[in-house]
C-alpha positions in Angstrom: -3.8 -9.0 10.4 -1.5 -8.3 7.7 -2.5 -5.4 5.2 -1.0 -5.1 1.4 -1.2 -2.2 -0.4 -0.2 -2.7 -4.0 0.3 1.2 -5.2 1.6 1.3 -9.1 2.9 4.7 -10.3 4.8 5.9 -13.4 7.3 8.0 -13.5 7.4 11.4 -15.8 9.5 11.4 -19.0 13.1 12.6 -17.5 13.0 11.6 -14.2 14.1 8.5 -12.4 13.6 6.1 -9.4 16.3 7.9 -7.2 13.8 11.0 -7.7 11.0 9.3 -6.9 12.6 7.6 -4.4 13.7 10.9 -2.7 10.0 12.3 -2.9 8.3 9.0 -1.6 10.7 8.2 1.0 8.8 7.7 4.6 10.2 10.1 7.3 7.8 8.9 10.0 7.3 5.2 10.6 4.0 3.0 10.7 4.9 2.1 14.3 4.1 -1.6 13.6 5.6 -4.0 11.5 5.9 -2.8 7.8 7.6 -3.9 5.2 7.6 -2.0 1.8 9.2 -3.7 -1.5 9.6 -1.5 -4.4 9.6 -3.2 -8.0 10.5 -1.7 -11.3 8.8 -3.1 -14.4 11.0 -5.1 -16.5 9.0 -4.0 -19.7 8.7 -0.4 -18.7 11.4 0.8 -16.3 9.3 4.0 -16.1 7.0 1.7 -13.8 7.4 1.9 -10.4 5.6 -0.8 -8.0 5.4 -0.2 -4.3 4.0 -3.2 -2.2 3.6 -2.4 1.4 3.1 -5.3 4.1 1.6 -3.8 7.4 1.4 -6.1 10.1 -1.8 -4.2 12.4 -4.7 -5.1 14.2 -8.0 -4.0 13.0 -8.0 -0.7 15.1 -4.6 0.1 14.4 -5.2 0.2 10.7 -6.8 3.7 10.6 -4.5 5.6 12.2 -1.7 3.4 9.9 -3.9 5.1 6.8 -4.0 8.5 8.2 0.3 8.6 8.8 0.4 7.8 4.9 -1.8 10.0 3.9 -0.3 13.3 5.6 3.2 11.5 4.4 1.6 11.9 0.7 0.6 15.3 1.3 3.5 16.7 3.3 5.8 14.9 0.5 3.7 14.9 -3.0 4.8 13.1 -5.9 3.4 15.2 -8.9 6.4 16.6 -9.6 8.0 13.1 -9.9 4.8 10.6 -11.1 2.1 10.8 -13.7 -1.5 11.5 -12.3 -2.4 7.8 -12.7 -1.9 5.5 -10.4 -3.3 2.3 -9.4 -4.0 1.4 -5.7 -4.7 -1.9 -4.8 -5.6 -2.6 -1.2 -6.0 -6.1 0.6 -5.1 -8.2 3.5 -3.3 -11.2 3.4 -5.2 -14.0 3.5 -2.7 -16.9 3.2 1.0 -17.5 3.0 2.3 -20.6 1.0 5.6 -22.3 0.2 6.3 -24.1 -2.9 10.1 -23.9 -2.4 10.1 -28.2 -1.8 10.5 -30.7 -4.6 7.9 -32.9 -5.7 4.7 -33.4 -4.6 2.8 -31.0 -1.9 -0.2 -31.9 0.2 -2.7 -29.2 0.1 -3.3 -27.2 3.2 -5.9 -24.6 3.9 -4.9 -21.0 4.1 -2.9 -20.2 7.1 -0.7 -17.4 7.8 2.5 -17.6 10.0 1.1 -21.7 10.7 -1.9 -20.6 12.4 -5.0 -20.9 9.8 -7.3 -18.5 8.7 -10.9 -17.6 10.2 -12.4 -16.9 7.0 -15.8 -15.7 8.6 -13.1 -13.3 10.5 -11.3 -12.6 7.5 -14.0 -11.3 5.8 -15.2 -9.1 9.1 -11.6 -7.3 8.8 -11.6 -7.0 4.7 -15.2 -5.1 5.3 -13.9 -3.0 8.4 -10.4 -2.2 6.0 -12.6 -1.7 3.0 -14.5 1.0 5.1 -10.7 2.5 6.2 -9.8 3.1 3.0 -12.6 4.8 1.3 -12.8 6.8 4.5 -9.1 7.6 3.7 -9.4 8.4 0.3 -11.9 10.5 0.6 -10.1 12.9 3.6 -7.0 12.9 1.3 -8.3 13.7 -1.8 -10.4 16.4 -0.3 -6.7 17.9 1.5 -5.7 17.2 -1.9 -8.4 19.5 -3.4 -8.0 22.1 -1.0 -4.4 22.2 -1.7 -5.6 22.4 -5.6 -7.8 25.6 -5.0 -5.8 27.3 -3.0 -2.7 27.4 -5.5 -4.9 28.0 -8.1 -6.7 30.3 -6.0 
């Protein structure tokens, strides 16, 4: 199972993607296959697009979650990003090549050339779906507890 996270921040007035880069910067891997590309928006370069490729299985992913979200919290962004940001979660259902010329015969989704058990896709999007709210909710409590205690 392969699991994208599409996470779109903006950066503050002043500061740029070397800061950002500096304050979101992983210092403790996934320890499975991950892949991260990081996009800047061509119509806003304040923009910054993070899409993560996590190759897991569907135990795996929780503890996956959890490493990111103490990475977050030992390594917060606020000083760097806006407060909004927009997290888009998935897994990958197929992969497809239009590189070729011409015409293309149509193939059902498959990943790596093995194809995809839909009715076992859709078990691992609910199981993932479960991991994340789970996740969200544990960091944005730390989050709040981090909250009250400077204000505090």
């Amino acid at each position: 199972m392969i699991t994208v996270a599409i996470i779109t921040r903006r950066l503050k007035e002043g500061k740029t993607y070397e800061d950002f880069r500096k304050a979101w910067y992983h210092t403790v891997g996934f320890g499975t296959p991950s892949i991260l590309r990081t996009m800047i928006n061509v119509s806003d370069p304040r923009e910054i697009t993070v899409m993560g490729f996590i190759e897991t299985d569907p135990g795996g992913f929780e503890a996956e979650a959890n490493i990111d979200v103490s990475q977050r919290l030992a390594n917060p962004l606020d000083d760097v990003i806006e407060l909004d940001i927009d997290r888009r979660f998935g897994i990958l259902l197929s992969e497809d090549d239009f590189s070729a010329e011409g015409g293309i015969e149509y193939k059902p989704p498959a990943i790596g050339g093995k194809e995809t058990d839909l009715k076992e896709f859709m078990d691992q999007l609910q199981h993932v779906a479960g991991v994340i709210a789970a996740t969200a909710k544990k960091r944005d409590a730390a989050k709040g507890a981090e909250n009250t205690s400077e204000s505090g």
